[in-house]
Z-matrix of the N, CA and C atoms (Angstrom, degrees):
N
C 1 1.411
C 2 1.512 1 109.83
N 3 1.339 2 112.13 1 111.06
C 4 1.331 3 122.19 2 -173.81
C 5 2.271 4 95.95 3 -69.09
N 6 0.832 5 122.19 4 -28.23
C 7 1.527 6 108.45 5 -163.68
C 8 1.159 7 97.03 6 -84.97
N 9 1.424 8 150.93 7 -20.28
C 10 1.250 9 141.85 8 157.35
C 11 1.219 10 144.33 9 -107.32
N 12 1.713 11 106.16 10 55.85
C 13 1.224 12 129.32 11 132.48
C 14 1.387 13 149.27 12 -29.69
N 15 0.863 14 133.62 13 81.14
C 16 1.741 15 110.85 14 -167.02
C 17 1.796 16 112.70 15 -51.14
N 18 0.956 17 96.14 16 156.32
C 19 1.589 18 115.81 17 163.21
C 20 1.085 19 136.32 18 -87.10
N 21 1.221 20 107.44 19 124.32
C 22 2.189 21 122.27 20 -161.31
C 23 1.441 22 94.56 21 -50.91
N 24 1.399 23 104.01 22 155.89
C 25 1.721 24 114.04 23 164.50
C 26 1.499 25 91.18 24 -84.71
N 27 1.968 26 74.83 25 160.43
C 28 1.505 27 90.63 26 178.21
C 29 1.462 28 120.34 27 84.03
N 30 1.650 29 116.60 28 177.11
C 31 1.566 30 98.51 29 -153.44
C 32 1.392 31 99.36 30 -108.83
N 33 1.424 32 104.86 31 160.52
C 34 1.697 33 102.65 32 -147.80
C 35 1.931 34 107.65 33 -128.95
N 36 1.588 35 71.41 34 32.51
C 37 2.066 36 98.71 35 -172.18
C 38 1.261 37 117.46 36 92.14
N 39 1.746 38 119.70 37 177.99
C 40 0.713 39 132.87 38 -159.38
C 41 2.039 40 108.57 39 -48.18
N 42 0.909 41 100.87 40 160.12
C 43 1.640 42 113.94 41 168.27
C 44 1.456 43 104.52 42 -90.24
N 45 1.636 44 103.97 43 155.43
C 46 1.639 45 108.35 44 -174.56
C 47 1.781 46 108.11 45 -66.66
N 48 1.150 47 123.46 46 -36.80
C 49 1.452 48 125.32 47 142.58
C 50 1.215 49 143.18 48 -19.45
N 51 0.855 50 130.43 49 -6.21
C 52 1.518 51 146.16 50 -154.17
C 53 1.493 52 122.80 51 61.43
N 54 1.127 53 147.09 52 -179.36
C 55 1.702 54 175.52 53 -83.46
C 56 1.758 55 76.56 54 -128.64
N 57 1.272 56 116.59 55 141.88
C 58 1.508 57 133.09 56 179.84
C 59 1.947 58 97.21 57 -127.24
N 60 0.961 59 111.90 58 129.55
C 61 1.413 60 139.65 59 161.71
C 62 1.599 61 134.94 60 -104.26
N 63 1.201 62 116.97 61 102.08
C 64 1.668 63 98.94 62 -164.55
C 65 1.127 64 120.73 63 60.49
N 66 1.545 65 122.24 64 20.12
C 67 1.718 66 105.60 65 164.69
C 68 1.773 67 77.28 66 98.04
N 69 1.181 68 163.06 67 -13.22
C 70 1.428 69 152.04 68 -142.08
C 71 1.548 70 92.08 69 -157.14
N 72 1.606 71 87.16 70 132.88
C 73 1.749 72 87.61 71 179.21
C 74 1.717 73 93.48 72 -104.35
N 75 1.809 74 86.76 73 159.68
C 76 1.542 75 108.58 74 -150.17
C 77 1.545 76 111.86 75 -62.65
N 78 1.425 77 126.72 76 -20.90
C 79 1.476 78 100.27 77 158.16
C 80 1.509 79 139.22 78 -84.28
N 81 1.359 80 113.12 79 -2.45
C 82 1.449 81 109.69 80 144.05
C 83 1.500 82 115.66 81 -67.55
N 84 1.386 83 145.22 82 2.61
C 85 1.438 84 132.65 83 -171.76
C 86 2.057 85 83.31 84 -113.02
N 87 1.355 86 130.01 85 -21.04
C 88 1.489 87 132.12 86 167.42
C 89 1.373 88 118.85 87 -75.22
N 90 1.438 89 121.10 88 -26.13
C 91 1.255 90 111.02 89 -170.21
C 92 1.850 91 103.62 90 -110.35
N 93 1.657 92 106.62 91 -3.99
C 94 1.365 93 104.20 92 161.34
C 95 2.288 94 109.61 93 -85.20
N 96 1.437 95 102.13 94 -43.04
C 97 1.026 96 83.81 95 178.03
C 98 1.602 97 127.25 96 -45.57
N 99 1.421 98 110.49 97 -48.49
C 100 1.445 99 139.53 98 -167.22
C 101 1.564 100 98.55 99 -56.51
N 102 1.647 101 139.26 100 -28.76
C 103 1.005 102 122.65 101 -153.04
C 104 1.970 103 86.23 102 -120.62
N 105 1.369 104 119.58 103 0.61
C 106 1.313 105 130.83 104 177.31
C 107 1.426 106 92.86 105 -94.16
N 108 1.764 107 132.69 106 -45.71
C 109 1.505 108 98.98 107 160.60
C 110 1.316 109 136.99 108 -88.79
N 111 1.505 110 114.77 109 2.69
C 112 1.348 111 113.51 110 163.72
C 113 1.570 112 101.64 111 -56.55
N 114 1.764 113 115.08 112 -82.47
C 115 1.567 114 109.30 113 -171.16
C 116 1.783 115 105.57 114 -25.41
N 117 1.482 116 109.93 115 -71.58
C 118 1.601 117 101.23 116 -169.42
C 119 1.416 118 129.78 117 -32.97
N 120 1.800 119 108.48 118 -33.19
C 121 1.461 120 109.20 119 -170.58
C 122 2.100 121 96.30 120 -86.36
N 123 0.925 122 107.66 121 -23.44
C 124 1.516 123 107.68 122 169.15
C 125 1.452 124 134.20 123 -52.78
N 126 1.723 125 88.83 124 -63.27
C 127 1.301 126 91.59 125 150.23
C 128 1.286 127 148.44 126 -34.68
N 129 1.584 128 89.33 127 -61.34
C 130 2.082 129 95.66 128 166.59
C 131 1.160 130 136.45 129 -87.61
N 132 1.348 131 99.51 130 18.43
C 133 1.440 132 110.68 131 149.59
C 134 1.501 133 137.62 132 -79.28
N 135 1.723 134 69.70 133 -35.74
C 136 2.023 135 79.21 134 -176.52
C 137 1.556 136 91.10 135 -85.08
N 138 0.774 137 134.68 136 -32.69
C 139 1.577 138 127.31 137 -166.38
C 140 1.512 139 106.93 138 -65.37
N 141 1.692 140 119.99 139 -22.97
C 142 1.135 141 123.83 140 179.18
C 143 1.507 142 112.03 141 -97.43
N 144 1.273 143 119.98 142 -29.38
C 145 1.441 144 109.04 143 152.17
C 146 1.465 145 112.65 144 -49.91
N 147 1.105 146 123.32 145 -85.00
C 148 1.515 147 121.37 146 -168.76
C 149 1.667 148 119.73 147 -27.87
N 150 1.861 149 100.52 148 -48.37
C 151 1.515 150 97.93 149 166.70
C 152 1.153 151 131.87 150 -53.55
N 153 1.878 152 114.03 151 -20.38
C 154 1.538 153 105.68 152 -171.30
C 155 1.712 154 90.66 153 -91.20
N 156 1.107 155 125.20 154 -22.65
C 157 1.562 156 133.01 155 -174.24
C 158 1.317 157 102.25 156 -40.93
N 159 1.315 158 109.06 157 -51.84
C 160 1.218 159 129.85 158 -166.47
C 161 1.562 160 127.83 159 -58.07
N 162 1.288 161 98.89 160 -70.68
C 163 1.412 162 130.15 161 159.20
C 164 1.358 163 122.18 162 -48.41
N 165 1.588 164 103.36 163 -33.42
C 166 1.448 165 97.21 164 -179.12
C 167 1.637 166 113.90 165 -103.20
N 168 1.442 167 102.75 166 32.50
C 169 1.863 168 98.55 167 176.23
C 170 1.555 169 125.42 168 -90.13
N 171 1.403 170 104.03 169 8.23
C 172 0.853 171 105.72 170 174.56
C 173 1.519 172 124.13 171 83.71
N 174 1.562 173 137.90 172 172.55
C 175 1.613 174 130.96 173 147.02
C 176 1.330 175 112.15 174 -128.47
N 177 1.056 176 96.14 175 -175.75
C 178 1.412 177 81.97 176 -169.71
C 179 1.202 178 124.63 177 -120.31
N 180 1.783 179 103.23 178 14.07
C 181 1.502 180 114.59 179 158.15
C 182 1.767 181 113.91 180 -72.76
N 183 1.538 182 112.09 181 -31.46
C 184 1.855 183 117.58 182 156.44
C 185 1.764 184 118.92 183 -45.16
N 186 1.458 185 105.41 184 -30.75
C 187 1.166 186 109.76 185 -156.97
C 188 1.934 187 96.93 186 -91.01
N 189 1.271 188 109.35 187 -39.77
C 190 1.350 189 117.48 188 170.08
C 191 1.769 190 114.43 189 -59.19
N 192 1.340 191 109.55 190 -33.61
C 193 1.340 192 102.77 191 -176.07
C 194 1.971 193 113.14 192 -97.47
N 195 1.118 194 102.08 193 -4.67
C 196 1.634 195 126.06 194 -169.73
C 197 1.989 196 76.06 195 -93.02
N 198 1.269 197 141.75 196 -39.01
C 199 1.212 198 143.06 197 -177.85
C 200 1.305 199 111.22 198 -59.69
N 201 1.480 200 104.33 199 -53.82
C 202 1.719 201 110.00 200 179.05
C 203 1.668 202 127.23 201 -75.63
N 204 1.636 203 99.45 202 -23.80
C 205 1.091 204 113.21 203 -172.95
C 206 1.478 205 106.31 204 -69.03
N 207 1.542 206 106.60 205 -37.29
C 208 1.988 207 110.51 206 -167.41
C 209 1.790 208 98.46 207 -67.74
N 210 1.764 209 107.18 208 -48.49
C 211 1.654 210 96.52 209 174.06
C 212 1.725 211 127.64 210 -56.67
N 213 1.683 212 113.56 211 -28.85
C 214 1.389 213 102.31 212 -177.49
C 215 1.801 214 94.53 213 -79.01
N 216 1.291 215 120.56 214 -41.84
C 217 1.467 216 106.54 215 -160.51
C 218 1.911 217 110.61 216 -93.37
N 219 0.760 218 99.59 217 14.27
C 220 1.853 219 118.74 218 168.71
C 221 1.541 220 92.03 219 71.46
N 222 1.610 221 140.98 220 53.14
C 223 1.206 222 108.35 221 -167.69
C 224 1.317 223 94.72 222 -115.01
N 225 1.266 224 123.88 223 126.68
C 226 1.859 225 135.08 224 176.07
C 227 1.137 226 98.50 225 -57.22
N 228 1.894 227 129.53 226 -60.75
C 229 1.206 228 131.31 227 -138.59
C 230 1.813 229 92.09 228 -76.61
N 231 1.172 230 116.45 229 -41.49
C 232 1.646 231 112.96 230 -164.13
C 233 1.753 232 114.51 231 -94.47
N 234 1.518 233 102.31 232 14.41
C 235 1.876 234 129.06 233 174.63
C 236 1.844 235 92.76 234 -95.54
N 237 1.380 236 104.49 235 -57.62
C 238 1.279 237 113.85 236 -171.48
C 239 1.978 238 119.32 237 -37.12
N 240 2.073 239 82.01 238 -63.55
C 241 1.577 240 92.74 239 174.89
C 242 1.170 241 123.47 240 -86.72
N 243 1.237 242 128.36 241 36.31
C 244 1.395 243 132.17 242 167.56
C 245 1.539 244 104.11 243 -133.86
N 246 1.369 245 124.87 244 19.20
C 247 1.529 246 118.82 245 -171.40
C 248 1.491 247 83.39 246 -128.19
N 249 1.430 248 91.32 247 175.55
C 250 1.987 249 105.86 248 176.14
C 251 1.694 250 83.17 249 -118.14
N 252 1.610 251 101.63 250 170.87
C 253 1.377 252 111.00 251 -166.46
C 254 1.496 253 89.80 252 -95.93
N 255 0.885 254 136.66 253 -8.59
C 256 1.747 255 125.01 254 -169.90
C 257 2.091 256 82.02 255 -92.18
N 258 1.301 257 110.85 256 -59.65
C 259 1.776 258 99.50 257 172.08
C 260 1.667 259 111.33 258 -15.53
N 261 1.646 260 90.68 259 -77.56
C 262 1.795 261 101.88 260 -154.37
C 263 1.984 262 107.30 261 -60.70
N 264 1.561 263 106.28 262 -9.17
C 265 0.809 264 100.31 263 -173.18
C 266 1.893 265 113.17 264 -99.36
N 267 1.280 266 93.13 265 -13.92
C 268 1.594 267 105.89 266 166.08
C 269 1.611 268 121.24 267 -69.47
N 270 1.378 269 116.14 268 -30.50
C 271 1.180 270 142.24 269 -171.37
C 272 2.022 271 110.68 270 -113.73
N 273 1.354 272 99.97 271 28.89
C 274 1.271 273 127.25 272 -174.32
C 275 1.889 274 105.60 273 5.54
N 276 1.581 275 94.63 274 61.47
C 277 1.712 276 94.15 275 -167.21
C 278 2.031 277 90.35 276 -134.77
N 279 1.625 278 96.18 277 63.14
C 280 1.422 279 92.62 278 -164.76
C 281 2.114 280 101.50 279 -87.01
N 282 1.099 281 117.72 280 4.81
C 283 0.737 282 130.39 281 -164.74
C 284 1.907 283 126.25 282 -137.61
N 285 1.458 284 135.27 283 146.60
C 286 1.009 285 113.24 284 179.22
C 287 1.446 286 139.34 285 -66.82
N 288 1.665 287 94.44 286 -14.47
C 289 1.161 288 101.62 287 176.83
C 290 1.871 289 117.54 288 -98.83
N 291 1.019 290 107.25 289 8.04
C 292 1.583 291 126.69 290 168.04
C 293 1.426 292 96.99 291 -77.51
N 294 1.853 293 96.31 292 -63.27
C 295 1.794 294 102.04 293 -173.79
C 296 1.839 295 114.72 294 -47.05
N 297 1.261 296 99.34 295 -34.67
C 298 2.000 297 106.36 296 176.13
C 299 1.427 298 104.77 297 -62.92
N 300 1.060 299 107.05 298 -44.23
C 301 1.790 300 96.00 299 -164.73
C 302 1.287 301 98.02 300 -99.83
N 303 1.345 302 143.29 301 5.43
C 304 1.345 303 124.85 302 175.43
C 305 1.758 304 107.34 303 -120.09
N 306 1.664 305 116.33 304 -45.87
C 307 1.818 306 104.01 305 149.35
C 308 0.971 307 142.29 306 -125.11
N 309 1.080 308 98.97 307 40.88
C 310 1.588 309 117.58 308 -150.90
C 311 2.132 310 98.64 309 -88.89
N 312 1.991 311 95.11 310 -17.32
C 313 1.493 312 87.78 311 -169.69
C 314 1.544 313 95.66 312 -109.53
N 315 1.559 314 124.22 313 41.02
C 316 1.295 315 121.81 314 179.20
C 317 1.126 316 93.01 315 -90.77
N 318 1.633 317 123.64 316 156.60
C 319 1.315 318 137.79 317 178.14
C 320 1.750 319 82.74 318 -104.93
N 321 1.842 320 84.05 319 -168.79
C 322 1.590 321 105.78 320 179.23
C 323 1.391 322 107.89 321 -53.54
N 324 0.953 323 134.29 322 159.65
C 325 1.951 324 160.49 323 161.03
C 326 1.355 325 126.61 324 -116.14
N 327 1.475 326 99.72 325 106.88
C 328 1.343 327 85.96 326 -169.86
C 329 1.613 328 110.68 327 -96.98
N 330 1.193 329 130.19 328 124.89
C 331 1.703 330 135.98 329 -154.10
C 332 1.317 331 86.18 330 -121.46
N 333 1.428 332 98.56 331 142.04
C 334 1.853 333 115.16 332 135.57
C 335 1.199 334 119.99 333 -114.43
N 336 1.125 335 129.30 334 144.40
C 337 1.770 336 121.56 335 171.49
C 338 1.493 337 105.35 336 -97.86
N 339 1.439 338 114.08 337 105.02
C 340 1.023 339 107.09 338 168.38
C 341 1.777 340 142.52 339 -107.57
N 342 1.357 341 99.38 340 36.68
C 343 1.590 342 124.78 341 158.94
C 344 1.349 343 110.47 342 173.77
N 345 1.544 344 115.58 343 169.06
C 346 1.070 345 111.00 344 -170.40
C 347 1.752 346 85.50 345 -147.39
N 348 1.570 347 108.07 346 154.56
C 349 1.712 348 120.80 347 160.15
C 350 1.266 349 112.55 348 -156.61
N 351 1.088 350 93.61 349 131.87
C 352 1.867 351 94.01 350 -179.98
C 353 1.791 352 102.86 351 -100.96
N 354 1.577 353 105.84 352 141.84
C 355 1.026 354 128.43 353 174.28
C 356 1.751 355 128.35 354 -154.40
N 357 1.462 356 102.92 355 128.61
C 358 1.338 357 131.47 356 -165.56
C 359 1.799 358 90.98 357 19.53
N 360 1.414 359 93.81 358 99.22
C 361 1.787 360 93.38 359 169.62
C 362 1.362 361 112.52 360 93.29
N 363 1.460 362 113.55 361 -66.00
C 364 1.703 363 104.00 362 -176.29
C 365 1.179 364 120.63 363 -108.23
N 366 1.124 365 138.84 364 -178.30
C 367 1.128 366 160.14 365 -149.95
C 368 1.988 367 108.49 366 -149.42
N 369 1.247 368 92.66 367 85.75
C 370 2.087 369 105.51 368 173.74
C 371 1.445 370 101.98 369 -90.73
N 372 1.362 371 83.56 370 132.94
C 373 1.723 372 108.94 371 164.70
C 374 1.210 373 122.18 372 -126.69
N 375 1.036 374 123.82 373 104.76
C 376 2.034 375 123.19 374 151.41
C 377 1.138 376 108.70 375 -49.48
N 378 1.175 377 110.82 376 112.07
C 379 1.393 378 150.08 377 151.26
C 380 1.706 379 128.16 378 -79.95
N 381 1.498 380 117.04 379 116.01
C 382 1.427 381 118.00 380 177.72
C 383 1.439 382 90.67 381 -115.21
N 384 2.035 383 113.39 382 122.27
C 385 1.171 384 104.49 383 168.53
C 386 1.633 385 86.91 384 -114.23
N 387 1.409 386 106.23 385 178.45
C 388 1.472 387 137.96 386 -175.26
C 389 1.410 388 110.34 387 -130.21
N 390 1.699 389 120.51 388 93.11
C 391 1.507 390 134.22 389 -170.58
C 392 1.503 391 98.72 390 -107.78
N 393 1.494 392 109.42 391 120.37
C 394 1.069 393 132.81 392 116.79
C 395 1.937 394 116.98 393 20.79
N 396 0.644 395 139.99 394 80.30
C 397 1.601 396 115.97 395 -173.19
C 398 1.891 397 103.49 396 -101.56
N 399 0.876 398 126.08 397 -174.99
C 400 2.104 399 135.29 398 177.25
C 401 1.347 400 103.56 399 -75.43
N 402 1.452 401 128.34 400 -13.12
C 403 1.383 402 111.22 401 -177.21
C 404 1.333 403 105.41 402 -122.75
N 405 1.212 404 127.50 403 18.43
C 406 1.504 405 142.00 404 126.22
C 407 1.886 406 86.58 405 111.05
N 408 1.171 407 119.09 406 39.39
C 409 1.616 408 123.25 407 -175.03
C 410 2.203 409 81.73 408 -123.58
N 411 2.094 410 94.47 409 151.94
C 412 1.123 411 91.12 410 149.02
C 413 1.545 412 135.08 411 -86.09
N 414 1.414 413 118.68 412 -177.17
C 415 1.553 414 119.15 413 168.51
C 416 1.814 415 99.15 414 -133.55
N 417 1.287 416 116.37 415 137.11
C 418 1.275 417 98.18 416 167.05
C 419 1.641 418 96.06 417 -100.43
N 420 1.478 419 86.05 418 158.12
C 421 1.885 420 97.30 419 169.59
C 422 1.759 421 105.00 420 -135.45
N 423 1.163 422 136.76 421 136.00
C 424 0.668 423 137.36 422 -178.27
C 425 1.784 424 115.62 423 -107.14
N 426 1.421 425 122.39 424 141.21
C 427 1.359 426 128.56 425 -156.04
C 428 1.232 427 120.01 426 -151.41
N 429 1.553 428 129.52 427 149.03
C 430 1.406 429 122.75 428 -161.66
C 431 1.703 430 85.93 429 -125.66
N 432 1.183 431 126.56 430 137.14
C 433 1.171 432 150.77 431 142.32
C 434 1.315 433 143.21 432 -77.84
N 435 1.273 434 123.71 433 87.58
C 436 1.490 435 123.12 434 -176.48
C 437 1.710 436 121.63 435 -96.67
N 438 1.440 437 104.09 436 104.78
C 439 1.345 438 127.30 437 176.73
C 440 1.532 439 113.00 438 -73.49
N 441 1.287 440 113.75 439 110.02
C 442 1.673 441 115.05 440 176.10
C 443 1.616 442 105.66 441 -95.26
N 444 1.159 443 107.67 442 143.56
C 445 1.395 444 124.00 443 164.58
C 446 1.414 445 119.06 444 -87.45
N 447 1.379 446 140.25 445 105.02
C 448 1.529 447 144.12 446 -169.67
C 449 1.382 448 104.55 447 -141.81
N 450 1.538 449 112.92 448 123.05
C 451 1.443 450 123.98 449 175.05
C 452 1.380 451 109.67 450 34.90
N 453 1.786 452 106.26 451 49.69
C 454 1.805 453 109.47 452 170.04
C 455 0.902 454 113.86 453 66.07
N 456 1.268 455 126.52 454 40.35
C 457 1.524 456 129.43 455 -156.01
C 458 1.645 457 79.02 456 -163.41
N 459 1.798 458 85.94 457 133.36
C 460 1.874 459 95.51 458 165.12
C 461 1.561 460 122.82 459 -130.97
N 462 1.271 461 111.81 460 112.18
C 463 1.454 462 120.85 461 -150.89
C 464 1.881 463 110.40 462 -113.90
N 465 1.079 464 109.66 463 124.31
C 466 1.658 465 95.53 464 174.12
C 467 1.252 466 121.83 465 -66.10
N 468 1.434 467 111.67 466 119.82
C 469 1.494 468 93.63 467 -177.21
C 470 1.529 469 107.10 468 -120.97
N 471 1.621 470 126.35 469 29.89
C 472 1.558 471 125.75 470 -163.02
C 473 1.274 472 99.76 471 -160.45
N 474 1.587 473 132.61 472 161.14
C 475 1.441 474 125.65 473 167.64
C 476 1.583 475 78.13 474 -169.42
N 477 1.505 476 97.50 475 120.10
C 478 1.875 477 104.99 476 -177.17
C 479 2.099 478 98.17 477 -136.44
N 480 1.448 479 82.96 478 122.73
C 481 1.840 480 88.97 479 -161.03
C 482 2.068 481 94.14 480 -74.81
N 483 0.719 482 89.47 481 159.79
C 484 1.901 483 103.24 482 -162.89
C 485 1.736 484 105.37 483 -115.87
N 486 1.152 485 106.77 484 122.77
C 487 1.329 486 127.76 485 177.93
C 488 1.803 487 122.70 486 -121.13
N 489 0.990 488 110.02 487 173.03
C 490 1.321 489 108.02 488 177.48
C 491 1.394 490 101.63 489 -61.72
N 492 1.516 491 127.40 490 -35.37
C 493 1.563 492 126.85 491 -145.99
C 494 2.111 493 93.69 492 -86.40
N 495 1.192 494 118.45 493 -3.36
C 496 1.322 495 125.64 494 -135.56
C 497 1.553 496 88.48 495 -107.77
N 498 1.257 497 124.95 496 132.02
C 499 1.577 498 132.07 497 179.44
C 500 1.170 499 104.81 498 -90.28
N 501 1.680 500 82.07 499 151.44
C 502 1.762 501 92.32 500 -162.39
C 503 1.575 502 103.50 501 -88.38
N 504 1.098 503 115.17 502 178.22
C 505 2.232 504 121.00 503 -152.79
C 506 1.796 505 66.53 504 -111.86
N 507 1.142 506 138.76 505 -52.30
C 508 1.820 507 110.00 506 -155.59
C 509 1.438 508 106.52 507 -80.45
């Protein structure tokens, strides 16, 4: 009786399934790769968000000069994102057309920063600017700047004029 034969050890070719790999036929070894580069491309996505997160927070010596830049070049929109709203609202310039009539007619400034310390959150700088005065002479005034840090974001939210009587930030 040819039908009851036993059967050879060992493998006796392919399976009606297709091509076997490791005991696993080959589209289970495709649909694991396939979901090993989904995760991977996921991954490096988020990993590249976070890097630009990062990178893109700014400092807040940008944020001090992004300050001066909106008064010499009259720009509301780039006064706006470099101020905190309790600022623009101290300096009753909550608006662009506040920002026109209140700095909108500053010329250039000429600043030095002459120290900087960061503390819990911000980042203060002494500032020596050189103004312009009506009888065509400068004045220096000297000024402390307090840079807040909010949702990675660094915004001026203080400008305290500096005197002899005035304690020093170091």
């Amino acid at each position: 009786m040819i039908y009851a034969q036993p059967q050879p050890a060992g493998p006796s070719g392919p399976a009606p399934g297709g091509k076997k790999i490791g005991g696993r036929p080959m589209w289970h070894w495709l649909v694991l790769g396939g979901i090993a580069l989904v995760g991977l491309l996921l991954v490096s996505v988020v990993g590249l968000i976070l890097l630009l997160n990062i990178l893109g927070r700014g400092n807040p010596q940008d944020t001090l000069e992004d300050f001066y830049s909106s008064m010499e070049n009259s720009d509301c929109e780039l006064y706006m994102d470099s101020t905190t709203e309790e600022f623009r609202r101290a300096l009753e310039t909550t608006s662009c057309t506040a920002f026109d009539q209140t700095l909108g007619t500053v010329s250039a400034v000429d600043y030095t920063v002459n120290d900087r310390v960061n503390r819990q959150g911000y980042a203060i700088f002494e500032v020596t600017e050189n103004i312009l005065n009506a009888d065509g002479g400068t004045e220096e005034v000297h000024l402390r700047y307090f840079i807040l840090r909010t949702d990675g974001q660094w915004d001026l939210d203080g400008i305290q004029l500096v005197d002899e009587d005035t304690e020093p930030i170091g």
